[in-house]
BAFI-974638 format. One record per atom (N, C-alpha, C, O): x, y, z; residue in three letters. Coordinates in steps of 0.2 Angstrom, whole numbers, plus 2048, in hexadecimal, padded with zeros to 3 digits. Layout:
% BAFI-974638
XYZALA/...
//
This chain:
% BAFI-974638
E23237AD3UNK/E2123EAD4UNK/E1923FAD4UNK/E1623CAD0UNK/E17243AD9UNK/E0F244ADAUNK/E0D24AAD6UNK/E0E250AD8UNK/E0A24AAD2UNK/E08252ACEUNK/E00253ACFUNK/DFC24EACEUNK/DFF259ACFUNK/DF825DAD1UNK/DF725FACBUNK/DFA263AC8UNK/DF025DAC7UNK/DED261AC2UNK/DE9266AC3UNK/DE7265AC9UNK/DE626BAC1UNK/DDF26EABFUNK/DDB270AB9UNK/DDD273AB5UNK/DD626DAB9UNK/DD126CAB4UNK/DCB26EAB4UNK/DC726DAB9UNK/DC9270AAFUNK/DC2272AADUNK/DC126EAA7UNK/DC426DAA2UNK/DB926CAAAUNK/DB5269AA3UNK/DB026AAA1UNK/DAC26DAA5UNK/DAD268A9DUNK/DA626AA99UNK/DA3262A9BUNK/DA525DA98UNK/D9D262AA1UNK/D9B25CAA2UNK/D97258AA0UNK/D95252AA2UNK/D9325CA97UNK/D8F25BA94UNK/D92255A8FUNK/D8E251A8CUNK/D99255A8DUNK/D99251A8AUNK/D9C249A8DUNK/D9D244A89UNK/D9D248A94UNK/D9F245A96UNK/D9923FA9DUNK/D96242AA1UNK/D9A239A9DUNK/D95237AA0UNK/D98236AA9UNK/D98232AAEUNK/D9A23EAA9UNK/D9A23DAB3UNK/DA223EAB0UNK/DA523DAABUNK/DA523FAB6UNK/DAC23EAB9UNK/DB2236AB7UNK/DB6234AB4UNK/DAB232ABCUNK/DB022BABDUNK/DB2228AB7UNK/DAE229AB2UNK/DB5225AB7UNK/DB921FAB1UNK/DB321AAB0UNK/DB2216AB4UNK/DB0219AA9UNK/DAC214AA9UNK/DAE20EAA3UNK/DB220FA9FUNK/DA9207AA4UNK/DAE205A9DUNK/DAD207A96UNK/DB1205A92UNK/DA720BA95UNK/DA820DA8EUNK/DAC214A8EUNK/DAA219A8AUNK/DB1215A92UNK/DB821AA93UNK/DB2224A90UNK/DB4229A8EUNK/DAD222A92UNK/DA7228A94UNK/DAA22EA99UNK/DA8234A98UNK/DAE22DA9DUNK/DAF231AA3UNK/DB4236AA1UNK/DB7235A9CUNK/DB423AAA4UNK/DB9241AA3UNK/DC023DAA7UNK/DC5240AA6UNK/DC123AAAAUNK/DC5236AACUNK/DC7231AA8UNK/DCD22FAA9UNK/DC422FAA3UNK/DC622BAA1UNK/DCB22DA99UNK/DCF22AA96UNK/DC8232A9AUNK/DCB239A93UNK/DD223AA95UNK/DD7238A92UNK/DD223DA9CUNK/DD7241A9EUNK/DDD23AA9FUNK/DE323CA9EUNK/DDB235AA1UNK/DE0231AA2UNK/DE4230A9DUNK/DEA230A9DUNK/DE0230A9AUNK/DE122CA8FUNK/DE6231A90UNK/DEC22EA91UNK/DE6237A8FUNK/DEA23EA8EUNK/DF123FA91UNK/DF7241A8FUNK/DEF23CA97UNK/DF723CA9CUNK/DFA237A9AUNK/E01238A9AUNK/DF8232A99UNK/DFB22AA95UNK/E0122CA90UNK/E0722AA8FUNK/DFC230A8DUNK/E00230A86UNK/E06235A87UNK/E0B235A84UNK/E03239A8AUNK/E09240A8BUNK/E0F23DA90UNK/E1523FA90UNK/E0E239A95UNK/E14233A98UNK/E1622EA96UNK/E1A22AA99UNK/E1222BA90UNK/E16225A8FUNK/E16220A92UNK/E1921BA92UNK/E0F222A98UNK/E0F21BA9BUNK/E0821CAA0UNK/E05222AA0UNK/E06216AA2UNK/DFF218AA5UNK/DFF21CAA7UNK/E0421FAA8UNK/DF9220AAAUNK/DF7222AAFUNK/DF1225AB2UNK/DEC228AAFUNK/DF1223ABAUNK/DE8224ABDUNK/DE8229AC1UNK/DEC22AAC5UNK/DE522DAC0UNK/DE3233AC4UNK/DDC232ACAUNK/DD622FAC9UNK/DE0236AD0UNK/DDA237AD5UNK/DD723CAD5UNK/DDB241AD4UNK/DCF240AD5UNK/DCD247AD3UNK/DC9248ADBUNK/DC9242ADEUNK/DC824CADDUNK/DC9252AE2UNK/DBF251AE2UNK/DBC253AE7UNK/DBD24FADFUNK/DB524DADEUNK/DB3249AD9UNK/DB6249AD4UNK/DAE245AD9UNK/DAB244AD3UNK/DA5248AD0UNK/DA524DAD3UNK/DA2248ACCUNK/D9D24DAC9UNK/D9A247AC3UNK/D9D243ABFUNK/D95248AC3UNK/D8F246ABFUNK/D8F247AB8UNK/D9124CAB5UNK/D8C243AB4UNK/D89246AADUNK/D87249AACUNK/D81249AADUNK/D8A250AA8UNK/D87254AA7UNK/D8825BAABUNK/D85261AABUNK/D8D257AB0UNK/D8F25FAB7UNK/D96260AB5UNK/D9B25CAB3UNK/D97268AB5UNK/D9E268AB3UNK/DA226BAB8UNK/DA026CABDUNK/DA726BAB6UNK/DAF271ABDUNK/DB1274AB7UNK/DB0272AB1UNK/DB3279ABAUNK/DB527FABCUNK/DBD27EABFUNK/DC2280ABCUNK/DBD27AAC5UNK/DC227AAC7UNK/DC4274ACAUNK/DC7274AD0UNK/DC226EAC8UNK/DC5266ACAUNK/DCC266ACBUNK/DD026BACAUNK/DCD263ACEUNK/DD4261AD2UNK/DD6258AD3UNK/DD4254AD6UNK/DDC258ACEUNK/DDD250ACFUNK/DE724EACEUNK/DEB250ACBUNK/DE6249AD4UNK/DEF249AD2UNK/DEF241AD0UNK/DEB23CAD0UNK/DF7242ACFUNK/DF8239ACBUNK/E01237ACEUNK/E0423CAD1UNK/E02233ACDUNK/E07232ACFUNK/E0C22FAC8UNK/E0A22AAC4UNK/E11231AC7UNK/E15232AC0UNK/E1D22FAC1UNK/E20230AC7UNK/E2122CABCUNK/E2722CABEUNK/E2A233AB5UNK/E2F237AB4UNK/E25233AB3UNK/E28236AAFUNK/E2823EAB0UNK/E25240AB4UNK/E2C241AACUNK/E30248AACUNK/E2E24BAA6UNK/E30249AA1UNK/E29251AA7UNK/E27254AA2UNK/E2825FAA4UNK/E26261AA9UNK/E2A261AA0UNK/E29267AA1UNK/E2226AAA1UNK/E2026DAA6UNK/E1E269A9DUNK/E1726DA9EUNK/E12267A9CUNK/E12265A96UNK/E0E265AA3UNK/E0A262AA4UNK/E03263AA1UNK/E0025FA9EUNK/E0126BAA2UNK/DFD26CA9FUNK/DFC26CA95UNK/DF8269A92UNK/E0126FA94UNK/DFE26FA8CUNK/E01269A89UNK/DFF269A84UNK/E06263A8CUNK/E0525DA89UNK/DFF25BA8AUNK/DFC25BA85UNK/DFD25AA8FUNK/DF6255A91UNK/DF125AA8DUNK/DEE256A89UNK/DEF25FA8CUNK/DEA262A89UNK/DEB261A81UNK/DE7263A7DUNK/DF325EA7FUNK/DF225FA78UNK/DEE256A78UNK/DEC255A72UNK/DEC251A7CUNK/DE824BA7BUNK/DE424BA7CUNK/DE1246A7BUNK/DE1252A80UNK/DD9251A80UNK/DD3254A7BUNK/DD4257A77UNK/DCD251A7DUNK/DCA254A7AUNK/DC925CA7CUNK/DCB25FA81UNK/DC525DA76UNK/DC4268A78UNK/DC0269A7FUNK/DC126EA82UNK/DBC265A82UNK/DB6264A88UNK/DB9263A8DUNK/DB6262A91UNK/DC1263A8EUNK/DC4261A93UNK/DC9265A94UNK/DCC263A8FUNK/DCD268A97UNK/DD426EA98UNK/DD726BAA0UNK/DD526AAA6UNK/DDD26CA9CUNK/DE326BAA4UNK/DE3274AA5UNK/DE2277A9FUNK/DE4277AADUNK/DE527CAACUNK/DEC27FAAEUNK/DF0282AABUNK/DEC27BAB4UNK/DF127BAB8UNK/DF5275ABAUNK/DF2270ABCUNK/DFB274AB9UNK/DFE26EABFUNK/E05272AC4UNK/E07277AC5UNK/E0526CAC5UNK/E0B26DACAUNK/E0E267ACFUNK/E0A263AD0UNK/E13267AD2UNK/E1525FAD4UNK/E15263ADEUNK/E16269AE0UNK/E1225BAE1UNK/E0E25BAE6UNK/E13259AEBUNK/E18256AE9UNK/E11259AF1UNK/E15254AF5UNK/E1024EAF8UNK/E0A24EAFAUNK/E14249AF9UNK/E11241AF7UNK/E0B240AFCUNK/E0723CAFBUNK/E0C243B00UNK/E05243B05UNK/DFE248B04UNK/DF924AB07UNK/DFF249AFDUNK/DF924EAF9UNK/DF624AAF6UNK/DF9246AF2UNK/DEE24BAF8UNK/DE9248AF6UNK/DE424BAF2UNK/DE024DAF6UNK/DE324BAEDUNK/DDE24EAEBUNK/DD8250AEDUNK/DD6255AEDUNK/DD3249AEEUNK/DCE248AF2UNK/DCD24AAF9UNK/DC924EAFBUNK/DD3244AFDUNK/DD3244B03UNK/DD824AB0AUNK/DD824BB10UNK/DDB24DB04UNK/DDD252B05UNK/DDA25BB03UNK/DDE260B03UNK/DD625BB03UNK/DCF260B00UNK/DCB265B07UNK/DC7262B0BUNK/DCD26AB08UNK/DCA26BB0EUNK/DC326DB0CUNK/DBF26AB0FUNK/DC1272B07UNK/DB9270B06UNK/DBA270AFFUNK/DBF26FAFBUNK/DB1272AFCUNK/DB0271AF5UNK/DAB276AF2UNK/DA5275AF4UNK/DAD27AAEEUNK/DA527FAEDUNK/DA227BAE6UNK/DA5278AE1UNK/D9C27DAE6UNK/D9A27AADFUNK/D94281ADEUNK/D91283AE3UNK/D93284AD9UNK/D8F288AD6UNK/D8B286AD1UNK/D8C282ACCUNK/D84289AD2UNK/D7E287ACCUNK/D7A28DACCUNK/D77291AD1UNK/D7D28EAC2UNK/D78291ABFUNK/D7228FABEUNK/D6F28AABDUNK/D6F294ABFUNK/D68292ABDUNK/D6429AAB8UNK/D6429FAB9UNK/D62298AB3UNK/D5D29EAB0UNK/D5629DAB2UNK/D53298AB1UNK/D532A4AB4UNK/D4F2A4AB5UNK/D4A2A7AB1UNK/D472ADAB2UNK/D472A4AACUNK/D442A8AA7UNK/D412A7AA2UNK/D452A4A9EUNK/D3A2A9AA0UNK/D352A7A9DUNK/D3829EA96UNK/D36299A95UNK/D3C2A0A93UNK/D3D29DA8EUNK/D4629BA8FUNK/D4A29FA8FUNK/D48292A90UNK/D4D291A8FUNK/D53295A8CUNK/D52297A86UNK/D59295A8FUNK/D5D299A89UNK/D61293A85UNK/D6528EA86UNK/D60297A7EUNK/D66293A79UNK/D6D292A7BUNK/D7028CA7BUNK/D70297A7CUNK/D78297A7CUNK/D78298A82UNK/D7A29DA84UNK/D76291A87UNK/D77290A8EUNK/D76289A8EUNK/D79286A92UNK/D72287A8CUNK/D71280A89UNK/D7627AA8CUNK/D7C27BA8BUNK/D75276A90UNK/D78273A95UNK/D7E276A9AUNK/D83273A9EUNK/D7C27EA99UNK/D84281A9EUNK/D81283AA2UNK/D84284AA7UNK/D77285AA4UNK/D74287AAAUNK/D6E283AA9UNK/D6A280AA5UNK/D6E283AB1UNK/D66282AB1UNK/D5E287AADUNK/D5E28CAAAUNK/D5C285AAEUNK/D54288AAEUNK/D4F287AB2UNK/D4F281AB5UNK/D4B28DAB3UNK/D4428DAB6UNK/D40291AB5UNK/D42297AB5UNK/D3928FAB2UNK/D37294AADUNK/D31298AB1UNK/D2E29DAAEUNK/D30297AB7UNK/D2C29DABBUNK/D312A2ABEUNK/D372A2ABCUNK/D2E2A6AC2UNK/D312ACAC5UNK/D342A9ACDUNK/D302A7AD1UNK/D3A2A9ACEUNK/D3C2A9AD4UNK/D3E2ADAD9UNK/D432B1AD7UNK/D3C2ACAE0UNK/D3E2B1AE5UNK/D462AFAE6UNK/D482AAAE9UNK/D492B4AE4UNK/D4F2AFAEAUNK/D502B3AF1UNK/D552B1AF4UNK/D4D2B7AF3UNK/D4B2BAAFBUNK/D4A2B2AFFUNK/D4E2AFB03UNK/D442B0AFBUNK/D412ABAFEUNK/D462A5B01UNK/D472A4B07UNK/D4A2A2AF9UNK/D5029EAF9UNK/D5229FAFEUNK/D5229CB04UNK/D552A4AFDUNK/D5C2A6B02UNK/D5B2A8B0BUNK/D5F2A9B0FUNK/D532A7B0CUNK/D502A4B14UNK/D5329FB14UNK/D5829EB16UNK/D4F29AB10UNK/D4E292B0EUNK/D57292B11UNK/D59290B17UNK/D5B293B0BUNK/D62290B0CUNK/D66292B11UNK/D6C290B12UNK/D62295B18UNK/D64298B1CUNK/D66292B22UNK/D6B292B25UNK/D6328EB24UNK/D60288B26UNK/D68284B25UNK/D6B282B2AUNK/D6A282B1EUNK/D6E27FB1BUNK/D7327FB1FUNK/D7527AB22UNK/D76284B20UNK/D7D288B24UNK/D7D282B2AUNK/D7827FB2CUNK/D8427FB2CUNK/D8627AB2FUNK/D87273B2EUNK/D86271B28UNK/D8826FB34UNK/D8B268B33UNK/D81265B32UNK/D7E267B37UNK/D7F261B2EUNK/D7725FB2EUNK/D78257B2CUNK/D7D255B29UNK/D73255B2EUNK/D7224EB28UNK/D6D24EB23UNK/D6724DB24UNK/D7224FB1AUNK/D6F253B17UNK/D6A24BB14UNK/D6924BB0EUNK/D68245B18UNK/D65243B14UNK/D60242B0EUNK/D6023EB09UNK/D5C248B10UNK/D5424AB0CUNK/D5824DB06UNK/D5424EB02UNK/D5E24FB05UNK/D62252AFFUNK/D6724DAFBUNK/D6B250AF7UNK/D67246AFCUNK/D6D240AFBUNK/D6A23CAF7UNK/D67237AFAUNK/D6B23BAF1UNK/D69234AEEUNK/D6922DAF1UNK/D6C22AAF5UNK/D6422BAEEUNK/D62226AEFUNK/D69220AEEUNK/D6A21CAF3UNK/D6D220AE8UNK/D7321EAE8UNK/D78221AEBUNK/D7C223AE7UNK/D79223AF1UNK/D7F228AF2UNK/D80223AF7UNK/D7D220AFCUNK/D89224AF3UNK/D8A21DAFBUNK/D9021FB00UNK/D9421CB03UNK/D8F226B00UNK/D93228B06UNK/D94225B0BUNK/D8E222B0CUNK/D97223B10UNK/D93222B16UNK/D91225B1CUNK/D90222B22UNK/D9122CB1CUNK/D8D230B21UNK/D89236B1DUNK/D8C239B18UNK/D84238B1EUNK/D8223DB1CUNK/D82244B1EUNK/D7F249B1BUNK/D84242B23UNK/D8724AB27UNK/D8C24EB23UNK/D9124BB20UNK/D8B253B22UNK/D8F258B1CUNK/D90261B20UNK/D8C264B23UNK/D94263B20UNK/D9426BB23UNK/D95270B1DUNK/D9A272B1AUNK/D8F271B1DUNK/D91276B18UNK/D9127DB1AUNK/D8C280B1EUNK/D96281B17UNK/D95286B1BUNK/D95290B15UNK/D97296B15UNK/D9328CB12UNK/D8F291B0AUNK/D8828FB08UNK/D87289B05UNK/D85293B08UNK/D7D292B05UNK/D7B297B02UNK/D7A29BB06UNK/D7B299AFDUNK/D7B2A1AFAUNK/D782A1AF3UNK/D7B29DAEFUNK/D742A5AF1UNK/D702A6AECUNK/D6F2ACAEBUNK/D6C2B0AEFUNK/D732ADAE3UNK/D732B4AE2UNK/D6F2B5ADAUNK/D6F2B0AD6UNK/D6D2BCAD8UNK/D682BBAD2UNK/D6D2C2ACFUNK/D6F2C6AD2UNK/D6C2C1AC7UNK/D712C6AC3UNK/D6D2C5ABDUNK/D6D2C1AB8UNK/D692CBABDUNK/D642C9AB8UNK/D5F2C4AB7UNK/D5B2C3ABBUNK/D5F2C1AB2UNK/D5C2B8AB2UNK/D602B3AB4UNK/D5D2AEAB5UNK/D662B4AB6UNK/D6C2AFABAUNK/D6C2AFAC2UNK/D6F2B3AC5UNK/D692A9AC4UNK/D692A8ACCUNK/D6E2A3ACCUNK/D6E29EAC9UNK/D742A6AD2UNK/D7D2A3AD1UNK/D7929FAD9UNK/D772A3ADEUNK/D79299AD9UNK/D7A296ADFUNK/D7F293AE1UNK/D8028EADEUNK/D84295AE6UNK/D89293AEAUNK/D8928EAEFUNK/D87290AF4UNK/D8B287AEFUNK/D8A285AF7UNK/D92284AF7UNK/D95284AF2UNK/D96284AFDUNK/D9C281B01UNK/D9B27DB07UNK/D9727EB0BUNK/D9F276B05UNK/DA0272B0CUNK/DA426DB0AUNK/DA626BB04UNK/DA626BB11UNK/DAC265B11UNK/DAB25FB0DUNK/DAE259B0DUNK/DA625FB0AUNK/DA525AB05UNK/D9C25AB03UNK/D9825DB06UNK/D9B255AFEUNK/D95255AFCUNK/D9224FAFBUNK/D9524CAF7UNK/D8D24CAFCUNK/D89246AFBUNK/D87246AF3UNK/D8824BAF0UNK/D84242AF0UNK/D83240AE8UNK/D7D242AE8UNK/D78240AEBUNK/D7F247AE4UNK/D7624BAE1UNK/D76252AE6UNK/D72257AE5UNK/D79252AEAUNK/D77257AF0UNK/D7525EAEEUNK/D6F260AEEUNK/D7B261AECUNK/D79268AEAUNK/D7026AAE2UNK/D6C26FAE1UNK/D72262ADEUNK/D6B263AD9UNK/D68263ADDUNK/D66269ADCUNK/D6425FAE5UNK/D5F261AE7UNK/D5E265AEBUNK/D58267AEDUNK/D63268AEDUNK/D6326EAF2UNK/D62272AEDUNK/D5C270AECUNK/D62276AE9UNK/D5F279AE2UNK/D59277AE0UNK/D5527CADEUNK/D57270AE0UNK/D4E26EADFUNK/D4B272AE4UNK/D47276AE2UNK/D4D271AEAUNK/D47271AEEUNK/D49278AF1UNK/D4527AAF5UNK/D4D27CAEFUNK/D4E284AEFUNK/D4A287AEBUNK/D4728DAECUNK/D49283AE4UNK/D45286ADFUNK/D3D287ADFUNK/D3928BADCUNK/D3B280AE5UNK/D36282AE7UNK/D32285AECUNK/D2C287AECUNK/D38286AF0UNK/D3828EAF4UNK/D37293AEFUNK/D31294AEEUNK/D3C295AECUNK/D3B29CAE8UNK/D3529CAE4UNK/D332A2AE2UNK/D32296AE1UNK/D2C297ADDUNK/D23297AE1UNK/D1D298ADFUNK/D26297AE9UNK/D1F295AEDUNK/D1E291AEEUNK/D1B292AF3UNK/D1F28AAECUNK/D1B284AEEUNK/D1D285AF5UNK/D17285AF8UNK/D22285AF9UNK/D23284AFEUNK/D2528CB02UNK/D26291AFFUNK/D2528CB07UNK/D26291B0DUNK/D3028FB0EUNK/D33289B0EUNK/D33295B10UNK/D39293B12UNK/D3B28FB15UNK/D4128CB13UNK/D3828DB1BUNK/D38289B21UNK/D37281B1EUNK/D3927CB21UNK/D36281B19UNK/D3827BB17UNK/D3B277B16UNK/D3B271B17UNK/D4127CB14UNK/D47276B14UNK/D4B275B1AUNK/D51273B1BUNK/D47278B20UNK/D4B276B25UNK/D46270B28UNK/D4A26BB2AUNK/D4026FB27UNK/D3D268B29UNK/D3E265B23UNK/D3B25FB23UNK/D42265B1EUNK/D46260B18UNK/D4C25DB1CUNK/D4E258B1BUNK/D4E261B20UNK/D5325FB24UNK/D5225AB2AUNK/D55255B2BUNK/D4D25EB2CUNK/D4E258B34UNK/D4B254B33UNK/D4B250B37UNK/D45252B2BUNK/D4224CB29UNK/D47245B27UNK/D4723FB29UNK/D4B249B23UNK/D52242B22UNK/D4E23FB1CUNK/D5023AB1BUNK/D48242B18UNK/D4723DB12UNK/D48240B0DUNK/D47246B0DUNK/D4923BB09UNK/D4B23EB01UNK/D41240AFDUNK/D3E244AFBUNK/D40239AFFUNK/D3A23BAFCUNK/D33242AFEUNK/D2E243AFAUNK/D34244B02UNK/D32249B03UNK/D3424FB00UNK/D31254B01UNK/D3A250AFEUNK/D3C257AFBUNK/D3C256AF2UNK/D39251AF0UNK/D3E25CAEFUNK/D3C25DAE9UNK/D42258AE3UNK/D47257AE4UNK/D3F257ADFUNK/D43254AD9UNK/D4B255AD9UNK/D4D25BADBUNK/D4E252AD7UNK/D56254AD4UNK/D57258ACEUNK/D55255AC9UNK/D5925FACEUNK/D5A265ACBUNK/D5E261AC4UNK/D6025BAC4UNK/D5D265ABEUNK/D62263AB9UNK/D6A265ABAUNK/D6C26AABDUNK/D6C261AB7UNK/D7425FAB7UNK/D79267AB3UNK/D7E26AAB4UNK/D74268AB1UNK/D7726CAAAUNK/D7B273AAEUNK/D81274AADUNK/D77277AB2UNK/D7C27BAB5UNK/D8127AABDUNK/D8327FAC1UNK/D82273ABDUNK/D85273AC4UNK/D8E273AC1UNK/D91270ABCUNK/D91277AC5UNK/D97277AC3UNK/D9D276ACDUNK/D9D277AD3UNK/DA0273AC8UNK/DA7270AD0UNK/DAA278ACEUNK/DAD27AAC9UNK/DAA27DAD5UNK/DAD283AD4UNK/DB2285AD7UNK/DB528AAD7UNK/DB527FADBUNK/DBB282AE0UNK/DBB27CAE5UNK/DB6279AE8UNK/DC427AAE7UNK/DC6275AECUNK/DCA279AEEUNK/DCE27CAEAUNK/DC9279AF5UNK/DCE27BAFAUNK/DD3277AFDUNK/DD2271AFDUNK/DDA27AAFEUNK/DDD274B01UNK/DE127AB07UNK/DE1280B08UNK/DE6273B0AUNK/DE9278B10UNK/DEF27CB0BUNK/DF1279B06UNK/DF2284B0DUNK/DF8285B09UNK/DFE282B08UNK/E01282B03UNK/DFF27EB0DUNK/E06279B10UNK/E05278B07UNK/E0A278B05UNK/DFF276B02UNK/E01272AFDUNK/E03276AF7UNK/E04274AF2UNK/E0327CAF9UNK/E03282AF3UNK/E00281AEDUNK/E03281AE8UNK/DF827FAEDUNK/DF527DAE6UNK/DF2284AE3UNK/DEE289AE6UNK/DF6283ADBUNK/DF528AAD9UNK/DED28CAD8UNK/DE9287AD6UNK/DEB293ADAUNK/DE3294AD8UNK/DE1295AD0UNK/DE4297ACBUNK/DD9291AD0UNK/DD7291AC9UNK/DD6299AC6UNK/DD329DACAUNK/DD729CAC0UNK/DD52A4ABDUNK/DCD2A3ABFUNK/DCA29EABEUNK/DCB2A9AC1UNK/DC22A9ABFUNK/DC12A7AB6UNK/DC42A8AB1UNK/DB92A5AB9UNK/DB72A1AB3UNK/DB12A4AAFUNK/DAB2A5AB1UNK/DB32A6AACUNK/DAB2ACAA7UNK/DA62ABAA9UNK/DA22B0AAAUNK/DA32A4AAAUNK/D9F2A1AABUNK/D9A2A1AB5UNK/D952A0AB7UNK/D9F2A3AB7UNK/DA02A3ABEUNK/DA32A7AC3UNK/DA82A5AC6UNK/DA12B0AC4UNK/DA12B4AC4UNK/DA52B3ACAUNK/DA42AEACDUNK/DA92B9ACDUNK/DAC2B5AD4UNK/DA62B7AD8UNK/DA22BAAD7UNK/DA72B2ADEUNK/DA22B4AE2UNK/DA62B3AE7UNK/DAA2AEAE8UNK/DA32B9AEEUNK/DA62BDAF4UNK/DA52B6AF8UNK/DAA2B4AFBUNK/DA02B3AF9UNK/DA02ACAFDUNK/DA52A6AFBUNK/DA22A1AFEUNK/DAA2A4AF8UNK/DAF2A0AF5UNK/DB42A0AFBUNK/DB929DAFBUNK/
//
């Protein structure tokens, strides 16, 4: 049997998504947990990876099971740790892929804007301690909208292999000292969205004119755009899939107000 999780986690305590050998990975937690709640191995596929330090909101991973359990969810959560939550499951049909089966992917980042870091936000957002335009931004992320080669925004390690990506949300919205940036697309390159938030942040503070991050584009270099943003406020916010798979939707998250572009 094929079964669909949903999970949310706190990315701070956890060194990235993937499985490593000192068992570091939010993957490596979650398996431990299904293991023990089936009685028998098991490896899960998740719907993205995410970084140290990035969290979900709404990850997505299935596994493949002979065993029969009534509630997936609060067995499995009674073996994890508190930084990690099953929210949902549900059983799949066998041609559901988590990953590969994913029509797009939103990811959101907070970011605070404002003189002095905050305490009780402390690895859940970003910071930037001058004043930012997001008029300016939201020129800048204009450019973004479509299929591009985003590679002046790709890690240096990223081993996709193409860097053509369609994204089709670029949106940056301010609520007070909180600017909620939005991106959507059929997938993402490593590091993408941190730098697309560097080098917007440089828009908004001046260094740069809007038009910039459209000559970031047609340049293709990494090294001419701005630093990789911190990890602390990037969150996996939403996986699309076709209905045919009926994957139930994630509740809004406190943390991540709904947003009309989703």
């Amino acid at each position: 049997m094929r079964i669909a999780i949903g999970l949310e986690y706190d990315g701070s305590a956890f060194c990235g998504w993937q499985t490593q050998p000192t068992r570091c990975g939010v993957q490596d937690h979650l398996q431990a947990a299904l293991s023990k709640f089936a009685d028998s191995p098991i490896e899960v596929t998740a719907a993205g990876r995410t970084d140290a330090g990035v969290h979900a909101a709404a990850q997505v991973v299935h596994l493949d099971t002979e065993a029969r359990r009534a509630d997936w969810v609060r067995g499995t959560n009674a073996h994890l740790p508190p930084a990690v939550r099953a929210i949902w499951w549900q059983a799949v049909p066998e041609d559901f892929h988590a990953r590969y089966s994913a029509r797009a992917r939103t990811y959101r980042y907070l970011l605070v804007n404002a003189p002095t870091a905050p305490a009780l936000l402390a690895g859940k957002a970003g910071w930037y301690h001058r004043p930012l335009d997001v008029d300016r931004m939201a020129a800048g992320a204009k450019g973004l909208i479509g299929a591009h080669d985003f590679s002046a925004f790709r890690d240096a390690q990223c081993q996709a292999k193409s860097p053509i990506r369609d994204l089709s949300v670029a949106s940056i919205v301010r609520r007070g000292d909180m600017i909620d940036f939005t991106f959507r697309a059929n997938a993402f390159l490593h590091h993408m969205v941190r730098n697309l938030v560097g080098a917007l942040v440089y828009v908004g503070s001046g260094k740069h004119e809007p038009r910039w991050i459209d000559e970031l584009l047609a340049a293709k270099d990494r090294t001419r755009s701005a630093p990789t943003f911190a990890p602390d406020g990037l969150y996996l916010a939403a996986i699309e899939y076709d209905g045919v798979f009926t994957i139930p939707a994630f509740p809004p998250h406190p943390l991540l107000p709904p947003s009309t572009d989703q």
